[in-house]
C-alpha positions as CSV (number, residue, x, y, z in Angstrom):
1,X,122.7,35.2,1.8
2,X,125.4,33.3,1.1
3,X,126.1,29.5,1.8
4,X,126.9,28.4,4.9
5,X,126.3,24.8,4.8
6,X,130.3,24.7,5.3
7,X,130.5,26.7,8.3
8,X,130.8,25.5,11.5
9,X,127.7,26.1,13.7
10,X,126.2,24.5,16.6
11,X,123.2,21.7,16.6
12,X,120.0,22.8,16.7
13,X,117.0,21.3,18.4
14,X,113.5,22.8,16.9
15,X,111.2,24.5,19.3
16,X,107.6,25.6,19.1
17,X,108.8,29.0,17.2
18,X,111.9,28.6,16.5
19,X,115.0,26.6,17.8
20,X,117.3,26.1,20.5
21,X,120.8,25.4,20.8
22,X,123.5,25.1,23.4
23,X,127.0,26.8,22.9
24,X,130.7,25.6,23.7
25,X,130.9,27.1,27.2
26,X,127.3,25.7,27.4
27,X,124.7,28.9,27.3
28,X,121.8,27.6,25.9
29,X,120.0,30.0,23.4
30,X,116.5,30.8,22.2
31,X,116.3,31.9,18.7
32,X,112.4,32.7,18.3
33,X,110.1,33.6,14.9
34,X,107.0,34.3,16.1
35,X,104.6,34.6,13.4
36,X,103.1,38.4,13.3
37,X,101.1,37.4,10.4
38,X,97.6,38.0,11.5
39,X,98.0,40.5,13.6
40,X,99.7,42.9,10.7
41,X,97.5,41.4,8.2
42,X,99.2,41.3,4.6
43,X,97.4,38.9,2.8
44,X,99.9,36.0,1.3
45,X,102.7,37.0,3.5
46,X,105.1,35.9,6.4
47,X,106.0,38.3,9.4
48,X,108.4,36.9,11.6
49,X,108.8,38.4,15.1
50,X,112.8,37.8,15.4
51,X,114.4,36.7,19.1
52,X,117.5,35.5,20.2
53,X,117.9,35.0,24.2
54,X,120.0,33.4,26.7
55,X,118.1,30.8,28.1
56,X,120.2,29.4,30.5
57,X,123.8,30.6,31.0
58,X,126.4,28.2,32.8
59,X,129.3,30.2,31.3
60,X,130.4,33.5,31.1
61,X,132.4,33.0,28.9
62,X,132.1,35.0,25.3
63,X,130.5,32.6,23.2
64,X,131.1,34.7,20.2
65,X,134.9,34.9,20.4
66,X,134.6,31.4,18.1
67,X,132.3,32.8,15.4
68,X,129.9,29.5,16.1
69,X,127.4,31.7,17.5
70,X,127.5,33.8,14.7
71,X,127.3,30.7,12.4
72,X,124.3,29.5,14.0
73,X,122.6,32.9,13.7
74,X,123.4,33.3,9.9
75,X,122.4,29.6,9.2
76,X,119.1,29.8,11.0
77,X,118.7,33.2,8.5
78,X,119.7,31.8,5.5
79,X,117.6,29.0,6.2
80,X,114.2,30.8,6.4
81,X,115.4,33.5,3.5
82,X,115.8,30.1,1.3
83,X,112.7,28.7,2.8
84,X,110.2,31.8,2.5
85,X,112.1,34.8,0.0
86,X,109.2,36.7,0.2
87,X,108.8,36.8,4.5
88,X,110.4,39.6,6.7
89,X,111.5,39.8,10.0
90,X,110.8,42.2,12.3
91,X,113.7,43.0,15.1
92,X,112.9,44.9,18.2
93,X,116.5,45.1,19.9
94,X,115.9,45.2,23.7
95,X,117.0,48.1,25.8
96,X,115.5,47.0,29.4
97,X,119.2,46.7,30.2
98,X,120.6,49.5,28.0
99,X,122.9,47.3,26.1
100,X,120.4,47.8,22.6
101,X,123.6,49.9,21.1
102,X,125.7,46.9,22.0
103,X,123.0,44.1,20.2
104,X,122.9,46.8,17.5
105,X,127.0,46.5,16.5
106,X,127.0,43.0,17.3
107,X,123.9,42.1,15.1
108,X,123.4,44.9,12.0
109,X,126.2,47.1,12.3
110,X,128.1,47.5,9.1
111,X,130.7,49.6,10.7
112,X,131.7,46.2,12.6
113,X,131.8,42.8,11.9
114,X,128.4,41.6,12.5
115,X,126.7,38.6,12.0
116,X,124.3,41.0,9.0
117,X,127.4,43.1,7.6
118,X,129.6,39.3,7.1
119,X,126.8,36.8,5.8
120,X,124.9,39.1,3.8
121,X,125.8,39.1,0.0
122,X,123.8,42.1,-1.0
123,X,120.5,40.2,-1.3
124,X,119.1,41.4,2.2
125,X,117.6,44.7,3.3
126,X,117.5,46.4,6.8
127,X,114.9,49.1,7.1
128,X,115.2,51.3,10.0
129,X,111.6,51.8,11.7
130,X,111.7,54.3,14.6
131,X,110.3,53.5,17.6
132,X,108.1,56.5,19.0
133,X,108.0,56.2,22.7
134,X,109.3,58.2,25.3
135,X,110.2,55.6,28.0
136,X,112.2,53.1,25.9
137,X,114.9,54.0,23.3
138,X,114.4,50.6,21.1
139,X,116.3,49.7,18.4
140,X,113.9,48.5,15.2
141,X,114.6,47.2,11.7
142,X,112.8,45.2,9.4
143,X,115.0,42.7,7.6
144,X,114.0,41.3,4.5
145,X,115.5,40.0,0.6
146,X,116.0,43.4,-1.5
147,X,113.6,41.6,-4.5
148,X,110.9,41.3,-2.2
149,X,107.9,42.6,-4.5
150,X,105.8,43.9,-1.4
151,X,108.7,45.3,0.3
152,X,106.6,48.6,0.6
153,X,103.4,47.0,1.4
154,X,105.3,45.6,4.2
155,X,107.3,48.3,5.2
156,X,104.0,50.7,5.9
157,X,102.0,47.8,7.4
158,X,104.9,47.1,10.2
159,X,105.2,50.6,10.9
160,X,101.7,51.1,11.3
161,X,101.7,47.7,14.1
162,X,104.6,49.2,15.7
163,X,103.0,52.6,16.1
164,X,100.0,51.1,17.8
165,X,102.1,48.9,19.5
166,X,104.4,51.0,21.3
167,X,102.6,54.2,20.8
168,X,99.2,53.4,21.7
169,X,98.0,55.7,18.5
170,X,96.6,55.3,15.4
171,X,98.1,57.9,13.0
């Protein structure tokens, strides 16, 4: 990813998973990495469970219409990538409200300018993993450096979680 040490982006405040941080019009956010770790079990490797939630709003105001939000996203990504190249994120968009298509443009969509498609240099990878349920119509990827040397290892071992997960199955 590329530097961002000289882009504007709001303070953050280090949580028990992750970190918090409260916007302009004052909506304080959750940005979560909960280690999945030992529950997918790849020996020697980091995988993060990826959140971002409104913990609080006091404005409705669009926080991203100044790019800070965005920023703060790409900083907090760029800051783990540089931190741990060979961990992975796992990103379940939400669709208990129906808005998953909305998180998806705003988030990975190359089509538009999201916070993925305008910090990433080349150096990332999205993997699309299907969810297969019925009642929900999630959104999955895994996000993780192109290079990584296990990205297969990891790719197979996260869909098989997600399958048990959501599915209930184990083929």
């Amino acid at each position: 990813m590329i530097k961002l040490n000289s882009l504007s982006h709001y303070n953050l405040t280090d949580t028990e998973n992750g970190y918090a941080f409260t916007t302009d019009f004052g909506n304080e956010y959750l940005v979560t990495f909960s280690d999945l770790t030992d529950i997918i079990e790849l020996t020697g490797l980091r995988i993060y469970d990826f959140g971002i939630e409104i913990a609080k709003r006091h404005s409705f105001e669009n926080d991203k219409s100044q790019h800070k939000l965005k920023n703060t996203i790409a900083y907090l990504l760029a800051k783990l990538f540089s931190k741990q190249p060979d961990c992975a994120l796992l990103i379940v968009l939400d669709s208990s409200d129906g808005k998953q298509q909305a998180r998806y443009r705003m988030f990975l969509s190359a089509k538009y300018d999201s916070w993925f498609s305008h910090f990433n240099n080349g150096d990332l990878e999205i993997i699309n993993l299907p969810l297969k349920t019925v009642e929900i119509q999630d959104t999955c990827f895994l996000l993780l450096c192109r290079a990584n040397p296990r990205l297969e290892d990891i790719q197979s071992a996260t869909a098989y979680y997600l399958n048990l997960s959501f599915d209930g199955n184990d083929t």
